[in-house]
C-alpha positions as MATLAB code, in Angstrom:
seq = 'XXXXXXXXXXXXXXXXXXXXXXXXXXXXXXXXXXXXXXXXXXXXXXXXXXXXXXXXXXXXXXXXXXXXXXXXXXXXXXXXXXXXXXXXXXXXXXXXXXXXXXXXXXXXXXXXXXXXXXXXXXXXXXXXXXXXXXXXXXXXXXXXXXXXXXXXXXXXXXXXXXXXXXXXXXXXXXXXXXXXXXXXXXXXXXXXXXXXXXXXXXXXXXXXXXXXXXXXXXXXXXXXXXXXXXXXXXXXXX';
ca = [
      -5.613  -97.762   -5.240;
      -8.069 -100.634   -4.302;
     -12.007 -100.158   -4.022;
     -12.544  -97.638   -0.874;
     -13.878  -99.257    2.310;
     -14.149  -96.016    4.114;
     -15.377  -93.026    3.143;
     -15.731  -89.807    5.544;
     -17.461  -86.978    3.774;
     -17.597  -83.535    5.100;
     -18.305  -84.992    8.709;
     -18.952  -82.180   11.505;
     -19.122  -83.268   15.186;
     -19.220  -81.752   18.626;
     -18.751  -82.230   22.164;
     -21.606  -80.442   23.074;
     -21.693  -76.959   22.010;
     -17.740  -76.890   21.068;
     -17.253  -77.609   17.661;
     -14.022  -80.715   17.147;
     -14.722  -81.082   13.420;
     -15.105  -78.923   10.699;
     -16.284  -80.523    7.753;
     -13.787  -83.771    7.384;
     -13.683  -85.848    4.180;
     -11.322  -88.688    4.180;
     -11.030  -91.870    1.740;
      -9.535  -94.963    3.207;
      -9.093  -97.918    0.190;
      -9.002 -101.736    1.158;
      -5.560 -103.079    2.293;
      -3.627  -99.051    2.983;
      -2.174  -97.477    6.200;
      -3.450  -94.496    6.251;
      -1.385  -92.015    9.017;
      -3.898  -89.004   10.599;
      -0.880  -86.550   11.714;
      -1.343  -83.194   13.415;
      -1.506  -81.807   16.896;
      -3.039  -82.411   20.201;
      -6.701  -81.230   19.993;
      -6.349  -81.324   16.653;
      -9.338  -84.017   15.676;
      -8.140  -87.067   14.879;
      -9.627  -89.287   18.106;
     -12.764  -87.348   17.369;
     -12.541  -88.756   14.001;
     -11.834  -92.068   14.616;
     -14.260  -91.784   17.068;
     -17.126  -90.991   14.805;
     -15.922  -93.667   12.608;
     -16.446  -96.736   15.078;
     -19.887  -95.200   16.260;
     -18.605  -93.636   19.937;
     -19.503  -89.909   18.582;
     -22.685  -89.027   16.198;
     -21.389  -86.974   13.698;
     -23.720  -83.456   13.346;
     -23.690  -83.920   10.122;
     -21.928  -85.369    6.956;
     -21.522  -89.191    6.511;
     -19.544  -91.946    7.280;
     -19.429  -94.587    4.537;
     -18.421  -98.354    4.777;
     -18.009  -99.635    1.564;
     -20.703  -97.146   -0.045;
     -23.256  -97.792    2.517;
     -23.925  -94.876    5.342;
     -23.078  -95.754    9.083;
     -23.144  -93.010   10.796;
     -26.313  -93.973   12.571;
     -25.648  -97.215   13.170;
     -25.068  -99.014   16.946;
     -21.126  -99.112   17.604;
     -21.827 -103.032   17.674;
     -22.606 -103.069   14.706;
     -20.471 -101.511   13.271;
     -17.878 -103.431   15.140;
     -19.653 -106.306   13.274;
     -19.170 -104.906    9.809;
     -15.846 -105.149   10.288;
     -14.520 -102.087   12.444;
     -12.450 -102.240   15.245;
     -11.054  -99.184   17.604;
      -7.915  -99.714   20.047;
      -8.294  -96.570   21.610;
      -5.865  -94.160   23.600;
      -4.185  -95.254   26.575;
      -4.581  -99.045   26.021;
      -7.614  -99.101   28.451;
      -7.005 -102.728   29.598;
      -8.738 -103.972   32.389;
      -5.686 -104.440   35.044;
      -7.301 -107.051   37.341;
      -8.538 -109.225   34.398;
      -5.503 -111.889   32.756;
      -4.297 -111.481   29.378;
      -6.399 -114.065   28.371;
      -9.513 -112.601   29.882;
      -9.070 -109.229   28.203;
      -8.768 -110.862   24.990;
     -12.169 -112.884   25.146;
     -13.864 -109.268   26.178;
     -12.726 -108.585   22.426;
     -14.723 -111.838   20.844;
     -18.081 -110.663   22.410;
     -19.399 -110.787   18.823;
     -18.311 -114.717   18.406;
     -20.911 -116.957   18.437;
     -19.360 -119.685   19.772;
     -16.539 -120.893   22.056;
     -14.603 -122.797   19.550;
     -14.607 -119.643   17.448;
     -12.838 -117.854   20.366;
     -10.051 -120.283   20.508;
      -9.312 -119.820   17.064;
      -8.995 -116.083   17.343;
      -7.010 -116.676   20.418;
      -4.854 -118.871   18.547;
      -4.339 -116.311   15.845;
      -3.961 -113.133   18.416;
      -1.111 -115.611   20.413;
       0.414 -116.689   17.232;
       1.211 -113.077   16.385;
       2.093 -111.608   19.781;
       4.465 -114.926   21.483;
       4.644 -112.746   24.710;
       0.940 -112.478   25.271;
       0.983 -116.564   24.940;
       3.675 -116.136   27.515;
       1.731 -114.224   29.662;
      -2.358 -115.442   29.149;
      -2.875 -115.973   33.073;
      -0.964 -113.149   33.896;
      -2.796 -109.884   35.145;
      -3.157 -106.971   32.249;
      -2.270 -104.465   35.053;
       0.889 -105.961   35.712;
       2.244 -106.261   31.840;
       4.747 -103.447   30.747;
       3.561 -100.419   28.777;
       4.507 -101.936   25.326;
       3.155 -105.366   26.339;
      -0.589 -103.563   27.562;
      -0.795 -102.120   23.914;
      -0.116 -105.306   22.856;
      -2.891 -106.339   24.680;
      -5.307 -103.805   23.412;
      -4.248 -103.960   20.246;
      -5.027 -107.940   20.476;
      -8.163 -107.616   22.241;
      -9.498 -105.137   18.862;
      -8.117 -108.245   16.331;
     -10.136 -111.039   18.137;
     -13.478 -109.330   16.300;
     -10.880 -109.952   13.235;
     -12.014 -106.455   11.691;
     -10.841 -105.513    8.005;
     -10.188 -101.349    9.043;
      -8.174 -101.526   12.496;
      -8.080  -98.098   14.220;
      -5.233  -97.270   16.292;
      -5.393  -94.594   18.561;
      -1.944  -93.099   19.470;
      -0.384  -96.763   19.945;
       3.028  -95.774   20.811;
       2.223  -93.158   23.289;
       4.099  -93.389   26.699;
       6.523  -96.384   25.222;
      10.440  -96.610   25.271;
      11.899  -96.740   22.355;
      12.602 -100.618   21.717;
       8.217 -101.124   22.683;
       7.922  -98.441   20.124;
       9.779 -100.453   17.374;
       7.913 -103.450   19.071;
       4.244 -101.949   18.753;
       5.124 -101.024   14.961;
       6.412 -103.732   13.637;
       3.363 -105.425   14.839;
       1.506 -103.221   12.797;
       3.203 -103.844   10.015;
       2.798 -107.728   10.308;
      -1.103 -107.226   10.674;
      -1.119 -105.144    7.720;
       0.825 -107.768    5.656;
      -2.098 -110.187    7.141;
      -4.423 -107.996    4.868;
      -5.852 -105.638    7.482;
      -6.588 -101.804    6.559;
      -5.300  -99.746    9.157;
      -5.791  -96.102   10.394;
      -3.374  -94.478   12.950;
      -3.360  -91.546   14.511;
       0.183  -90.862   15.376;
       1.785  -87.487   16.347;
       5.161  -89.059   15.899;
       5.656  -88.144   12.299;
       8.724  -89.986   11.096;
       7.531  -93.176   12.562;
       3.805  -92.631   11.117;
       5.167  -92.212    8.043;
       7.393  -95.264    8.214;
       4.502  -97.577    8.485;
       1.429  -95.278    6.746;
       1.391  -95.298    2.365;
      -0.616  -92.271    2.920;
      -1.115  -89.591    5.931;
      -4.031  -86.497    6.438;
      -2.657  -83.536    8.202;
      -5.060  -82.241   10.738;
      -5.618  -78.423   12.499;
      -7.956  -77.532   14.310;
     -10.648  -80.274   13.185;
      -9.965  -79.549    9.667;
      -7.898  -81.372    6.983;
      -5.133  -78.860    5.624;
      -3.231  -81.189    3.734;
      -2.992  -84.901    2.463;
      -0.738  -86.728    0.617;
       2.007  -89.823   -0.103;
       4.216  -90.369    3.173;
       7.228  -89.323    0.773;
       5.785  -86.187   -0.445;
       4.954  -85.402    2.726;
       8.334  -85.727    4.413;
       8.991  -83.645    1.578;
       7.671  -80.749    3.160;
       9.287  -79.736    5.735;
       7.875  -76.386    5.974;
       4.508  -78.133    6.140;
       4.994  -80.671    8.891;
       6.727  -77.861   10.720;
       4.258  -75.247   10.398;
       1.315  -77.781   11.638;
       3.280  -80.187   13.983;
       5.801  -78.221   15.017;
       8.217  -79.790   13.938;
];
């Protein structure tokens, strides 16, 4: 295993008084996919959410490459090198392709540094080059992620979060969406997903954390844990 970039150590959070996370430690090293697998409600937003800076964490730390976080401004840490695609793509519909991805460069400091990124982001996804002056709210479901996640690469981050990104998509965007992945992590970007689609999380993810109820119950290789059935059944139903 490489030198860890991200380190979560018994991190508790909250929304409000309602307790999401119970005391989380995680180790993410430079150049993995890393899987978070478990349930609805289960804490794995919340977690990625405390990692980019969108949720304080009540206690415990967050760690980029030895150095605490936690406290720092989401920009930031979007600067260090962090970037979140969240759940449900969250593209801005009456905004083109194009304009969604610039949103993304906000921490560019100039304009030619933006068209390089947008030359990189079109270079791997062809059909947003297709489609730059086209509205975001008019793309497909598969092609939106694509969007979103291309809009998180244009602050070229080294740890990419993905938030659920094949929720909601047929079965050929699915395949789309993930092989995608798979080419940005051959690119040499660290990835964490949360997926709740276990075979295909494990297809793309070295490693996966098994979530319940805001706690980690069990970790492991992707082939040990498809080797426990019983497990995955008992906290993912399946």
């Amino acid at each position: 295993m490489n030198a860890p970039l991200l380190e979560l150590r018994e991190v508790r959070a909250a929304y409000g008084k309602v307790a999401a996370l119970h005391g989380v430690s995680l180790l993410i090293a430079g150049g993995e996919v890393v899987a978070l697998l478990g349930a609805n409600g289960a804490g794995k937003s919340t977690t990625l959410r405390t990692i980019s800076g969108l949720m304080r964490p009540a206690s415990g730390s967050v760690l980029w490459r030895g150095e605490p976080i936690d406290r720092a401004p989401t920009e930031h840490i979007v600067r260090m090198g962090i970037a979140h695609c969240p759940e449900d793509r969250h593209v801005w519909p009456e905004m083109t392709v194009e304009e969604n991805l610039e949103l993304g460069a906000y921490v560019c400091r100039s304009r030619t540094q933006v068209r390089e990124r947008l030359d990189t982001v079109f270079h791997r996804f062809a059909r947003l080059k297709e489609r730059r002056r086209q509205l975001a709210g008019t793309l497909s479901g598969g092609e939106q992620q694509m969007l979103a996640i291309g809009r998180a690469l244009m602050s070229e981050p080294k740890l990419l979060l993905l938030d659920e990104p094949t929720l909601g998509l047929s079965p050929v965007a699915t395949d789309e969406v993930l092989e995608s992945i798979a080419n940005i992590h051959e690119h040499g970007v660290t990835v964490l997903i949360v997926e709740q689609n276990v075979s295909r999380a494990l297809a793309v993810a070295a490693r996966a954390y098994v979530f319940e109820t805001g706690r980690v119950v069990a970790q492991g290789t992707a082939k040990e844990l498809l080797g426990k059935a019983d497990l995955l059944k008992a906290y993912l139903g399946g």
